[in-house]
N, C-alpha and C positions, 0 to 999 in steps of 0.2 A: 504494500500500500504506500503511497504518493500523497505526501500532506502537502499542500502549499500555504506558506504564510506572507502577509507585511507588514512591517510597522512603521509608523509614519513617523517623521525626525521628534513627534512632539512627546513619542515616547517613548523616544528611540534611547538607548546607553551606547552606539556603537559611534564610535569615533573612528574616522579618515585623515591621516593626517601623514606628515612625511616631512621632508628638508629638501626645499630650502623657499622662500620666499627673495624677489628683486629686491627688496628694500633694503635698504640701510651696507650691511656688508658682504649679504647675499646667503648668511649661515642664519635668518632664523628660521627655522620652521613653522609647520602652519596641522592645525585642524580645525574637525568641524564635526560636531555632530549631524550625523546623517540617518534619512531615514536607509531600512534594507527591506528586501524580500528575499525570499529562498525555498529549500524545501528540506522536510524529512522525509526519507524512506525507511521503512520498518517492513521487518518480516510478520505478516500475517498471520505465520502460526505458530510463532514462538515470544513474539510483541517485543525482540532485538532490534533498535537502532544499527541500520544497515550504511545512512550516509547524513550529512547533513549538509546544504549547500546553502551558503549566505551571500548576498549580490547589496554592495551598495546602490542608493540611488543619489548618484552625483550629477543632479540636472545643472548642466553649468555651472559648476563649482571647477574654478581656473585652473586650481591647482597639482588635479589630478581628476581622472575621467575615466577608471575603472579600479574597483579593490574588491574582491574575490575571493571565497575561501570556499574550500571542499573538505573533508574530510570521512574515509571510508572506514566502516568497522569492519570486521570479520572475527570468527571464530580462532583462537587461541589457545594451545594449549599450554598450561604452567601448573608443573608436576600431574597429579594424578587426573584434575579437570581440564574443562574446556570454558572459556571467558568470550563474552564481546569487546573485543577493547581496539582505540585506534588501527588501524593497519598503516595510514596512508592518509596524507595531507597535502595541498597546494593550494598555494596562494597566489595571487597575481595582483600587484601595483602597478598600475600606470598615472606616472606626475611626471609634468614639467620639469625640465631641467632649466636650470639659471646660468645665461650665458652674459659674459663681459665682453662691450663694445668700448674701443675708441675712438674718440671724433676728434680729426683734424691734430692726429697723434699729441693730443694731451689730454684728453678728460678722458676718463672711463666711465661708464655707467653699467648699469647691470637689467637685462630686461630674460623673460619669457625665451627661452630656448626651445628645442624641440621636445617630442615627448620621451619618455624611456619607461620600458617595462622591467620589472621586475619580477622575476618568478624562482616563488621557493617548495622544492619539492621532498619531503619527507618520508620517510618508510620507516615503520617503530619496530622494532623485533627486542628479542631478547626480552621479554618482559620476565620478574620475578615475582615470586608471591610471598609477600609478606606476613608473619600472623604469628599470633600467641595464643598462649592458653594462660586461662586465667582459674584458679582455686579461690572459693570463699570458703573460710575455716570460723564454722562459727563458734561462740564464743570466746572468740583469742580478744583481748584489748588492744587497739591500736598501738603505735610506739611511740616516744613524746620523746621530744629531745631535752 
């Protein structure tokens, strides 16, 4: 099953953001709460989170014009079981690069360059499983220092 959702920026938590804005020395960075939309898919007959896919929505927001994120579950094993856990992630930013002009070989300014993607692709293996065992012994009294 195929959920699709969106949340509009007014109740949105997801922040767009990156380096570098033209102004001043060209290193400060910028964001923006945005709204997204995306989707869940879930196994139907086991109700496991299969992917989750989130898409900003940057209508004209200068700074950058796509930020993306995927990530895939799958089944896992760690020791004796089997888990749902990450498998697989990517990302994708697309912002503006800030390029330096000179006029008339002495001023420099800094304006709007072209775009650049950025793309980070992940694979999680090796997961461990962590865990204790806990005894309540009753009537022992706590320890005091």
């Amino acid at each position: 099953a195929v959920f699709r959702y969106a949340v509009p920026a007014a109740a949105s938590h997801s922040m767009t953001g990156g380096c570098c804005l033209p102004d001043g020395d060209g290193k400060r960075g910028f964001g923006n709460v945005t709204a997204y939309h995306g989707e869940i898919a879930i196994d139907a007959a086991t109700g496991a989170v299969l992917r989750v896919k989130v898409e900003a929505d940057l209508n004209d927001y200068v700074p950058a014009d796509r930020a993306d994120i995927v990530v895939a579950y799958g089944p896992v094993a760690i020791g004796d079981r089997t888990y749902i856990c990450p498998v697989r992630s990517v990302s994708l930013l697309r912002t503006r690069t800030v390029s330096a002009f000179t006029e008339w070989n002495s001023e420099t300014y800094l304006d709007w360059g072209p775009y650049a993607s950025r793309l980070n692709d992940f694979r999680f293996d090796n997961y461990h499983l962590f865990q204790a065992n806990v005894r309540i012994l009753p009537g022992v009294a706590p320890a005091t220092e």
